[in-house]
PyMOL Python script that loads the backbone (N, CA, C, O; Angstrom):
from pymol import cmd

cmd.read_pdbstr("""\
ATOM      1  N   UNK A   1      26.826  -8.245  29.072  1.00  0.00           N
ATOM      2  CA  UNK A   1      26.864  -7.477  27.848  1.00  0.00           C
ATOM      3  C   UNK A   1      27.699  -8.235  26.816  1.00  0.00           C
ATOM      4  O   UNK A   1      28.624  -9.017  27.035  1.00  0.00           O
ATOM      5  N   UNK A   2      27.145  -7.812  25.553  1.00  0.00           N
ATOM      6  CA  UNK A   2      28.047  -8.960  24.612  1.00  0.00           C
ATOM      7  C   UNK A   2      29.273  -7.963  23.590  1.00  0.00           C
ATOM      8  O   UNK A   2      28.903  -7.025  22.884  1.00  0.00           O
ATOM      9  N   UNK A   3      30.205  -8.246  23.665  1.00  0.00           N
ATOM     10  CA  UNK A   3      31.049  -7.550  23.162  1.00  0.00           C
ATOM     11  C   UNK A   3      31.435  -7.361  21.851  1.00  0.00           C
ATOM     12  O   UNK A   3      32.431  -6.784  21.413  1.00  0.00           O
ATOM     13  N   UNK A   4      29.692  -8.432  20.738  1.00  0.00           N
ATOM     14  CA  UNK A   4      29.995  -7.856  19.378  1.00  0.00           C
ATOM     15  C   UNK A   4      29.809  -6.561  18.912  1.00  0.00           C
ATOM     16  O   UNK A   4      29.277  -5.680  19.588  1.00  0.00           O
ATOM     17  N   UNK A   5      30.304  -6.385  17.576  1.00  0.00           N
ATOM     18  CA  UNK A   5      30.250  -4.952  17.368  1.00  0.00           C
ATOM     19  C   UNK A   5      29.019  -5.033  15.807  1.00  0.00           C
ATOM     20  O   UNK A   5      28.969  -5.624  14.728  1.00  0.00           O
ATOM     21  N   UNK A   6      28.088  -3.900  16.689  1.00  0.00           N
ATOM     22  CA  UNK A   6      26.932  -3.834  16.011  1.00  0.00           C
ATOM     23  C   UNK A   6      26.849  -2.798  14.637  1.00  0.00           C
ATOM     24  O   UNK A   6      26.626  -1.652  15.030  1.00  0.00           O
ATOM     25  N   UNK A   7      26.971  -2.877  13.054  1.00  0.00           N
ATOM     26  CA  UNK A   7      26.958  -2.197  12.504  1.00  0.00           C
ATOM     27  C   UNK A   7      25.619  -1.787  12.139  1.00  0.00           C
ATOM     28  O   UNK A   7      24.992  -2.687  11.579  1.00  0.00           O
ATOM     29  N   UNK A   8      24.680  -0.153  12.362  1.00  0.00           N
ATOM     30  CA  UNK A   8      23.214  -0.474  12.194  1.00  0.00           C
ATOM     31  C   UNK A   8      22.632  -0.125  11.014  1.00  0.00           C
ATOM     32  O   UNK A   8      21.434   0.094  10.836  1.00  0.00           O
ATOM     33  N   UNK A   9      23.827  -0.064   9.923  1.00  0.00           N
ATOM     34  CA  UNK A   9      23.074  -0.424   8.740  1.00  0.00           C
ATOM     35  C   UNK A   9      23.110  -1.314   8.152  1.00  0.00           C
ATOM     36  O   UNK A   9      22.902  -1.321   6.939  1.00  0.00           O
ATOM     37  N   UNK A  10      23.360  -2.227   8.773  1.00  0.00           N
ATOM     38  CA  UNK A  10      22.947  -3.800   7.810  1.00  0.00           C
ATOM     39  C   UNK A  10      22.179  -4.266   8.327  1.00  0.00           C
ATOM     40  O   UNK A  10      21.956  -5.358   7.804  1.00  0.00           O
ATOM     41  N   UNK A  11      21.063  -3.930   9.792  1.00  0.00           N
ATOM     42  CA  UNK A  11      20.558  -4.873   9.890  1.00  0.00           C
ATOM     43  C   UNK A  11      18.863  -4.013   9.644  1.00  0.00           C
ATOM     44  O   UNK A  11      18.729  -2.800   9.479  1.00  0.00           O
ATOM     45  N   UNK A  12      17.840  -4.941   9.680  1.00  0.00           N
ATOM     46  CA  UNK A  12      16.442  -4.336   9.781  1.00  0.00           C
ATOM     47  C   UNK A  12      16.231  -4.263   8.093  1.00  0.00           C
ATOM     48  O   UNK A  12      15.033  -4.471   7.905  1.00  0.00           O
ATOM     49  N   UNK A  13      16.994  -4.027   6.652  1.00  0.00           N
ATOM     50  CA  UNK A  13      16.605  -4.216   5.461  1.00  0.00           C
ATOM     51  C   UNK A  13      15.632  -4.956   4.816  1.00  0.00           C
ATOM     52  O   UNK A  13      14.885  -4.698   3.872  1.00  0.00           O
ATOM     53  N   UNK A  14      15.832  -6.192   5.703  1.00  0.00           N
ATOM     54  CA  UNK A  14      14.452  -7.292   5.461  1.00  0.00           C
ATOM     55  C   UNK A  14      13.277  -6.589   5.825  1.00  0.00           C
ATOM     56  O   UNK A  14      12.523  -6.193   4.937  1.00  0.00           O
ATOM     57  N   UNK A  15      13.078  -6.426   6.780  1.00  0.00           N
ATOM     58  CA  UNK A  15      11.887  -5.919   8.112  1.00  0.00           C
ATOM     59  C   UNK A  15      10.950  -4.464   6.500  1.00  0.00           C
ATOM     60  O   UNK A  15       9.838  -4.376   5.980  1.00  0.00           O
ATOM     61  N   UNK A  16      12.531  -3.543   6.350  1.00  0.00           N
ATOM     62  CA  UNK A  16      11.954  -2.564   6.326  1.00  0.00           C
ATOM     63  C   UNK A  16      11.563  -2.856   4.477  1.00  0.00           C
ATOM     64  O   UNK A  16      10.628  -2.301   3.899  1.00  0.00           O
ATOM     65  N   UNK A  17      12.244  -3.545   4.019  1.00  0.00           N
ATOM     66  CA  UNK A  17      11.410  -4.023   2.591  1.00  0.00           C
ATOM     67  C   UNK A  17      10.338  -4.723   2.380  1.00  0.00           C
ATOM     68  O   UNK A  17       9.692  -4.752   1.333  1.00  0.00           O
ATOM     69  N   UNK A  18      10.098  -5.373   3.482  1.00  0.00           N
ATOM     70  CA  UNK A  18       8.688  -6.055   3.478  1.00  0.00           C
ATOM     71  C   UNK A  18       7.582  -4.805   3.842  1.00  0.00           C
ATOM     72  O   UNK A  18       6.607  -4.430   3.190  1.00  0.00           O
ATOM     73  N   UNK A  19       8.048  -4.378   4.969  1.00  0.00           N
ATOM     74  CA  UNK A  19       6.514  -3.050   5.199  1.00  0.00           C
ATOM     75  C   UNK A  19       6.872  -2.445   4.138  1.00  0.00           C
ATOM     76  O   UNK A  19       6.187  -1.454   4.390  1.00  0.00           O
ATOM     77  N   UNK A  20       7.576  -2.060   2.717  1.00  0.00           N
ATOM     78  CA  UNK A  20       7.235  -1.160   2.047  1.00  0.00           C
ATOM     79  C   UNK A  20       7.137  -1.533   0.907  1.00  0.00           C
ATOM     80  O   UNK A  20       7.012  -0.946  -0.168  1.00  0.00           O
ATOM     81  N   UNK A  21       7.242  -3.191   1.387  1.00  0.00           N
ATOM     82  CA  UNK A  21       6.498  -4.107  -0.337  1.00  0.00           C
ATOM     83  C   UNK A  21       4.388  -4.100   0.237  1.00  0.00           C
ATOM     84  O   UNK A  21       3.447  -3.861  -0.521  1.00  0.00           O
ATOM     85  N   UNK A  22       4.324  -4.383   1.479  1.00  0.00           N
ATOM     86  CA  UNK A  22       3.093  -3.949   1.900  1.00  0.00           C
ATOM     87  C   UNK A  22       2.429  -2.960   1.508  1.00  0.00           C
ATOM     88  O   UNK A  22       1.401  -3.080   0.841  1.00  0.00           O
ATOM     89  N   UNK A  23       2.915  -1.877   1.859  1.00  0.00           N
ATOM     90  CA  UNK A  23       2.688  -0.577   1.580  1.00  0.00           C
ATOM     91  C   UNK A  23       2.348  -0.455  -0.158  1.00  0.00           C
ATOM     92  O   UNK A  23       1.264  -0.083  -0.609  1.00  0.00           O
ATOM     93  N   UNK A  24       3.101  -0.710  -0.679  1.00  0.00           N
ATOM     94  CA  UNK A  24       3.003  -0.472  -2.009  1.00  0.00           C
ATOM     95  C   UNK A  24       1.300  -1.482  -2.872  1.00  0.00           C
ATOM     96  O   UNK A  24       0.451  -1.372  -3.756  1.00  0.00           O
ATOM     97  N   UNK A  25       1.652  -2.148  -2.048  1.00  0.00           N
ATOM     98  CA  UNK A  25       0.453  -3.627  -2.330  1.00  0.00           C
ATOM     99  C   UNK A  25      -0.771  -2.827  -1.791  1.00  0.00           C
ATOM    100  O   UNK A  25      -1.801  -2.623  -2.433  1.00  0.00           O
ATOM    101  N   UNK A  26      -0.564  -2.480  -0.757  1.00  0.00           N
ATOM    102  CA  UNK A  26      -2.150  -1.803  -0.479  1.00  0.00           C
ATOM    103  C   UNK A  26      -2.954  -0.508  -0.920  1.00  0.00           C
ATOM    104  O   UNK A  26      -4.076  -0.066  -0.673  1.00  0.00           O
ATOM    105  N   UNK A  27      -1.697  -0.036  -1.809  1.00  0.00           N
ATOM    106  CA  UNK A  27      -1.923   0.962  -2.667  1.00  0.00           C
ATOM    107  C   UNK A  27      -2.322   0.815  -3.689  1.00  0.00           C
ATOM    108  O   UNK A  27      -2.883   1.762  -4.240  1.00  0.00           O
ATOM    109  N   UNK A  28      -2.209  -0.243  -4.244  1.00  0.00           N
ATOM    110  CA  UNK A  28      -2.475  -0.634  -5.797  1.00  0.00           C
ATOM    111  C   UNK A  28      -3.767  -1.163  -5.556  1.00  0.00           C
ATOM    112  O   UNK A  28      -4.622  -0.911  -6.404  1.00  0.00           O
ATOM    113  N   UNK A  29      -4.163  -2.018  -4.325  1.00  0.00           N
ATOM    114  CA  UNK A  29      -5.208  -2.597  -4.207  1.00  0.00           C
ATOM    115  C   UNK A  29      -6.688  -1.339  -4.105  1.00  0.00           C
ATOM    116  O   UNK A  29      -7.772  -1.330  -4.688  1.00  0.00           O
ATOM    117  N   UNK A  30      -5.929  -0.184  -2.859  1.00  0.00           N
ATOM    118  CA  UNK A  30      -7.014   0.922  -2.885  1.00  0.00           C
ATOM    119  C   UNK A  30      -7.263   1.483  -4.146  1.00  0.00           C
ATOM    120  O   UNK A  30      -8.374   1.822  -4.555  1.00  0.00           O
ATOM    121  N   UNK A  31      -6.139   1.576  -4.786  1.00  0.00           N
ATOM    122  CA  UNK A  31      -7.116   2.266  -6.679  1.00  0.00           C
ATOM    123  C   UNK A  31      -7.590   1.179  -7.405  1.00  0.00           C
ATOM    124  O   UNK A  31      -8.431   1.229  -8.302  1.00  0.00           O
ATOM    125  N   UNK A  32      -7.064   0.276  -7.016  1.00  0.00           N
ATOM    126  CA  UNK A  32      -8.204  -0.937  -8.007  1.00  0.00           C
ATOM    127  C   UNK A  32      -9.477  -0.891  -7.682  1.00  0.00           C
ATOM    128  O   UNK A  32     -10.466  -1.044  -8.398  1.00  0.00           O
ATOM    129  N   UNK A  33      -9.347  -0.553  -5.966  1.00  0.00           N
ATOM    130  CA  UNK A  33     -10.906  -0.766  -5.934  1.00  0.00           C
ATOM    131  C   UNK A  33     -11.596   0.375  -5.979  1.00  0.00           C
ATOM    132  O   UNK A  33     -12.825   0.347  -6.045  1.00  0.00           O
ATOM    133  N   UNK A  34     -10.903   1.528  -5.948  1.00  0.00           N
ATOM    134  CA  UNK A  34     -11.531   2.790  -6.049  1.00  0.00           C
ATOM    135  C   UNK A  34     -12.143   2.832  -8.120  1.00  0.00           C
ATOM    136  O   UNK A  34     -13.248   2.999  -8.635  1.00  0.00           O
ATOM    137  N   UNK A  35     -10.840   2.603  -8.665  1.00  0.00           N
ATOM    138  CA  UNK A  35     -11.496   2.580 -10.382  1.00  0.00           C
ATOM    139  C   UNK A  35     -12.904   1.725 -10.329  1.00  0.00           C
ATOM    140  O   UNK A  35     -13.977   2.231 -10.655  1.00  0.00           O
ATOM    141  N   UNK A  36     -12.775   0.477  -9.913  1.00  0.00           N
ATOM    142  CA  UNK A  36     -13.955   0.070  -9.835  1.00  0.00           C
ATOM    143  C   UNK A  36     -15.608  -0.093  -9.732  1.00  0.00           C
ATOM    144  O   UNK A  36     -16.597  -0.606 -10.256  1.00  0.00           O
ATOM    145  N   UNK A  37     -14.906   1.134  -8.144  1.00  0.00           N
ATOM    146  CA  UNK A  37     -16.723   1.553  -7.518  1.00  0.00           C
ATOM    147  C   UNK A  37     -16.570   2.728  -7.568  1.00  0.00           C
ATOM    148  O   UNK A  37     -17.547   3.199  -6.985  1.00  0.00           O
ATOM    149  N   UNK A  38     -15.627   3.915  -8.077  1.00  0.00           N
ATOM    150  CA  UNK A  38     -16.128   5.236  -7.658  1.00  0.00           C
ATOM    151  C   UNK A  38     -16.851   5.630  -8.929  1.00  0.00           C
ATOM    152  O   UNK A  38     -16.513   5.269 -10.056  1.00  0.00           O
ATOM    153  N   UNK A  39     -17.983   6.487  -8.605  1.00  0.00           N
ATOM    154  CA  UNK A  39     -18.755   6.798  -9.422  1.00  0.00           C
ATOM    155  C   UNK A  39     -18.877   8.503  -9.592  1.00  0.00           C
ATOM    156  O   UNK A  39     -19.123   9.243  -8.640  1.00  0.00           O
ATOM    157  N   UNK A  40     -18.697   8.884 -10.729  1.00  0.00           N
ATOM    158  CA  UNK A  40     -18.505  10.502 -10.840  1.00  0.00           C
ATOM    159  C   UNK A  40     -20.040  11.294 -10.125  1.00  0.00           C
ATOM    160  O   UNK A  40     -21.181  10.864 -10.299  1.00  0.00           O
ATOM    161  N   UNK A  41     -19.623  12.645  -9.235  1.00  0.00           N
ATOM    162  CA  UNK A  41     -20.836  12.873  -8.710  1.00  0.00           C
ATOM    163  C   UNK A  41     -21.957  13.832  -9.701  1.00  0.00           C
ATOM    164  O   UNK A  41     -23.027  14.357  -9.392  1.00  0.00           O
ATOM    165  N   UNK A  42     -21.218  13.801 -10.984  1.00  0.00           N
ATOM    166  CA  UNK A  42     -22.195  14.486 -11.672  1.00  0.00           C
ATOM    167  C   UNK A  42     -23.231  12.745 -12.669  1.00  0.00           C
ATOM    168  O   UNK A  42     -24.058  12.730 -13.581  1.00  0.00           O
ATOM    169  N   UNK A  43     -22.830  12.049 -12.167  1.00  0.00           N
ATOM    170  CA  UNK A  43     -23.952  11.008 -13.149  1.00  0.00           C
ATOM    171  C   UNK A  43     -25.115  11.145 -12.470  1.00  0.00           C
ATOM    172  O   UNK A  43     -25.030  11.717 -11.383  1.00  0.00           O
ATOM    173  N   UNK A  44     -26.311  10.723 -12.870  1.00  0.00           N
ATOM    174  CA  UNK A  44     -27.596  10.794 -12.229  1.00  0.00           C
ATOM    175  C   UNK A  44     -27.706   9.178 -11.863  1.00  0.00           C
ATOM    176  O   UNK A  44     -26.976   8.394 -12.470  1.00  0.00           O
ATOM    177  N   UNK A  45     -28.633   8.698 -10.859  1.00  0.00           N
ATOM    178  CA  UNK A  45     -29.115   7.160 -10.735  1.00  0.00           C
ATOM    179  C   UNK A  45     -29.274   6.639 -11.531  1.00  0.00           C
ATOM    180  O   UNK A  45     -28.823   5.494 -11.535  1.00  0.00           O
ATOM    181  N   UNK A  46     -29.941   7.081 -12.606  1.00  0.00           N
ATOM    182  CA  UNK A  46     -30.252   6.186 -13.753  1.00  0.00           C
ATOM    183  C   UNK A  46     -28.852   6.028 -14.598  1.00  0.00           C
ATOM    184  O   UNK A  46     -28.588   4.835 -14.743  1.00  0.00           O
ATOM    185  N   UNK A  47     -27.894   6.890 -15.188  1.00  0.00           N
ATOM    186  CA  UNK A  47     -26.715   6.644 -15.656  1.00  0.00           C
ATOM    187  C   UNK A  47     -25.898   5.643 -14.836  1.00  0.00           C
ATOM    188  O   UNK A  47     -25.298   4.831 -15.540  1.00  0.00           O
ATOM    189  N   UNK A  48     -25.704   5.485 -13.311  1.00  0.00           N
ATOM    190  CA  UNK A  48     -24.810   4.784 -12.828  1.00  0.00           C
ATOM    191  C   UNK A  48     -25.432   3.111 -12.849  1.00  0.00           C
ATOM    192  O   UNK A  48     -24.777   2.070 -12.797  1.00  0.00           O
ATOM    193  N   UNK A  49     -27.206   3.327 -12.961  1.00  0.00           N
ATOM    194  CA  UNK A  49     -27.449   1.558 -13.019  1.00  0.00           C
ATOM    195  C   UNK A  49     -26.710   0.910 -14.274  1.00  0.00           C
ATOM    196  O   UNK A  49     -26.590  -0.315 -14.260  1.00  0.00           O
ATOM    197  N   UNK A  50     -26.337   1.437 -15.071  1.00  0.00           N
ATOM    198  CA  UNK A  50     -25.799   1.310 -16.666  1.00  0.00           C
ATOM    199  C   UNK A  50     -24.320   0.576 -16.470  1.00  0.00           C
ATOM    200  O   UNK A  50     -23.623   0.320 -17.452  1.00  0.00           O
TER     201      UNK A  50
END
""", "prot")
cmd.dss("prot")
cmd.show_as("cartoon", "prot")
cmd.util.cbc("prot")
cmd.orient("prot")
């Protein structure tokens, strides 16, 4: 056993800012692509070839 002394809020900050720089990234990416392709369900076929 090692007899340093573990403080547990300094460690894991890296870890946990990267999954929630991820997180944030894949969010921006799902409404980019949602503005993109979602199409309102009241247009008809012919309005959305437009």
């Amino acid at each position: 056993m090692s007899s340093d002394k573990v403080n547990p809020s300094s460690q894991g900050w890296g870890v946990a800012a990267f999954i929630i720089g991820l997180a944030i990234l894949a969010n921006v990416t799902a409404y980019t692509i949602h503005k993109a392709t979602y199409l309102k369900p009241d247009k008809t076929a012919v309005e959305a070839r437009h």
